[in-house]
Every structure is written in structure tokens, then in C-alpha cells.
C-alpha positions as CSV (number, residue, x, y, z in Angstrom):
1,X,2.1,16.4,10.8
2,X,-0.1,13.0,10.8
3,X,1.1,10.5,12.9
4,X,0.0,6.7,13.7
5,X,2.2,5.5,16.3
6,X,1.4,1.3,17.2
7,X,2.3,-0.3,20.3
8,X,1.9,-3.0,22.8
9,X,3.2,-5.4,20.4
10,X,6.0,-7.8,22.2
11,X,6.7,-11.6,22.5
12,X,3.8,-14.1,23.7
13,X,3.6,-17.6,24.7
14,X,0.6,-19.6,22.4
15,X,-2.9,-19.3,23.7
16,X,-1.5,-15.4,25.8
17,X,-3.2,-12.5,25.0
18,X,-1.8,-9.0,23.9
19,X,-3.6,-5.7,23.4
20,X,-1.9,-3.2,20.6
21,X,-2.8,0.5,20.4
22,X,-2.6,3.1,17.9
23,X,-2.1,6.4,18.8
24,X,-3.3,9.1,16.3
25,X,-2.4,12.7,15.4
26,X,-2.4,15.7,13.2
27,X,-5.9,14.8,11.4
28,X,-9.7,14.4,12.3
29,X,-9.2,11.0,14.1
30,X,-12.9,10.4,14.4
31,X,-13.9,11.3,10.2
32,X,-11.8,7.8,9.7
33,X,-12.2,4.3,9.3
34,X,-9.5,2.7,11.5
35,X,-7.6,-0.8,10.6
36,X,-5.1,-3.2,11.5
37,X,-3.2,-5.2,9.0
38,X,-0.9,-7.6,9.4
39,X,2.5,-8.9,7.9
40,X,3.8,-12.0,8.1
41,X,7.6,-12.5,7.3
42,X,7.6,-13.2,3.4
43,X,4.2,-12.5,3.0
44,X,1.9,-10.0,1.7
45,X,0.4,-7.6,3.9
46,X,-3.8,-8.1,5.0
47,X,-6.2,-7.1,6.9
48,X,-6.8,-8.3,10.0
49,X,-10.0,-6.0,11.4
50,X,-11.3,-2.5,11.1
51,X,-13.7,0.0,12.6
52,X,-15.7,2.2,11.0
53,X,-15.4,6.4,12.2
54,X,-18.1,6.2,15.3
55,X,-17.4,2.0,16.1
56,X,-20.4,1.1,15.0
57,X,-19.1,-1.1,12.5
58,X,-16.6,-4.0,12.4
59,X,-15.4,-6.5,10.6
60,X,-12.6,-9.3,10.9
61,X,-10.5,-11.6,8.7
62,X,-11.8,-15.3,9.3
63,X,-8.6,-16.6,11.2
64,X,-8.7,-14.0,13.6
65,X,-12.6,-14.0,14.2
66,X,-13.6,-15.1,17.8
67,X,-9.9,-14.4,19.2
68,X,-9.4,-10.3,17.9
69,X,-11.4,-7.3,19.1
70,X,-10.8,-4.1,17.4
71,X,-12.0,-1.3,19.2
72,X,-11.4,3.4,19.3
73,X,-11.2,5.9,21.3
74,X,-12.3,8.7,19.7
75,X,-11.6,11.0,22.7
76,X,-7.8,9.4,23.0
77,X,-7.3,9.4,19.0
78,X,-6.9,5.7,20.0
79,X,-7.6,2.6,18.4
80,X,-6.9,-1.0,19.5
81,X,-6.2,-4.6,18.7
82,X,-6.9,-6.8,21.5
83,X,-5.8,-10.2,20.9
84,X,-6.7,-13.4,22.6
85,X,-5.8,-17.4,21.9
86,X,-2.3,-16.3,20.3
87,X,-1.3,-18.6,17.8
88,X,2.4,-18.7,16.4
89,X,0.7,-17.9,12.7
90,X,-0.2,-14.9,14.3
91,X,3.4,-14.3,14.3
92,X,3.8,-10.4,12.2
93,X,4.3,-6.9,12.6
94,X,1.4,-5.0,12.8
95,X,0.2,-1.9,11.5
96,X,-2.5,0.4,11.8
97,X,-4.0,2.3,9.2
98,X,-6.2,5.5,8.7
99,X,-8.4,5.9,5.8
100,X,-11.3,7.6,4.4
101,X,-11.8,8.9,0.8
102,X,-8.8,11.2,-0.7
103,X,-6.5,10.4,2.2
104,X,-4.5,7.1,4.0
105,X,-2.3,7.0,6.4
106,X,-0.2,4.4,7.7
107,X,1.7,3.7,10.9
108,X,5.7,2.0,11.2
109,X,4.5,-1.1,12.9
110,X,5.1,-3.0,15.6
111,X,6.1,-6.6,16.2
112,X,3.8,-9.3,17.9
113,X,5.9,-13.0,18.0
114,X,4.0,-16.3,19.3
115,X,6.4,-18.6,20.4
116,X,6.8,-21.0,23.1
């Protein structure tokens, strides 16, 4: 049974840091690109980073860049989101998504709230 499970999400004060995980089962973690999306009450859902199978490769949605590190595990089945310079329109729930061609999975989410 494939499972993504996010957490570490929580409420912040602007400009504090959290650090989400994924946890992964029931497939070949390490075949996959890994992602995080984000969505914003009202809004659509994006993409915030993702890594390709080994880490070698990342990438980042503008806003984010600078403040976001997406990282893996492949030994834990693990990937992370650690997030720096919190800004309240980083205000979403979070999900983390497993993909490579023929299959995508997706996790439940988990809320991250900026506010003072």
C-alpha cells in the first residue's frame, strides 16, 4: 500500500523557520522524483521545489528561492522541505508528491500558518 505521510508543518511567527518531512512507503522511493506543492486557502495548488531520484537535481518556485531547501533521504524513504525567512504568504498546507512516468502519488498534507 503506497503511502506519503507529511509532517512538521505547525504555526510560525514571520521570518521562523520550519522543516517538513515526507515519509514514504509501499514503492521504490529512490526510482522517483520527489516534490512539494503548496496550497494557499482559495488558491490553486503549485509547486514549490522538487528533487530529482538521486538529489542531484533541484529546482524551486521564484518566491521561495533563497529561503526553501528541498532535500531526500533515500535510505529513510524521506524527503524534506526546510524553510527559512517565513512569510505569512507562505501561509498553506503542504503536500508532497511522488512521480515518475506511469505512476503519482500524493500525500494528505499538512498545514504551515505564518502569523505573528
Amino acid at each position: 500500500q503506497v503511502q506519503l505521510v507529511e509532517s512538521g508543518g505547525g504555526l510560525v511567527q514571520p521570518g521562523g523557520s520550519l522543516r517538513l518531512s515526507c515519509a514514504a512507503s509501499g514503492f521504490t522511493f529512490s526510482t522517483y522524483t520527489m516534490s512539494w506543492y503548496r496550497q494557499a486557502p482559495g488558491k490553486e495548488r503549485v509547486l514549490v521545489a522538487d528533487i530529482s531520484s538521486f538529489g542531484r537535481r533541484t529546482s524551486y518556485e521564484d518566491s521561495v528561492k533563497g529561503r526553501f531547501t528541498i532535500s531526500r533521504d533515500n535510505a529513510k524513504n524521506t524527503v524534506y522541505l526546510q524553510m527559512n525567512s517565513l512569510k505569512p504568504e507562505d501561509t498553506a498546507v503542504y503536500y508532497c508528491k511522488a512521480r515518475r512516468a506511469g505512476a503519482e502519488y500524493w500525500g494528505q498534507g499538512t498545514q504551515v500558518t505564518v502569523s505573528s
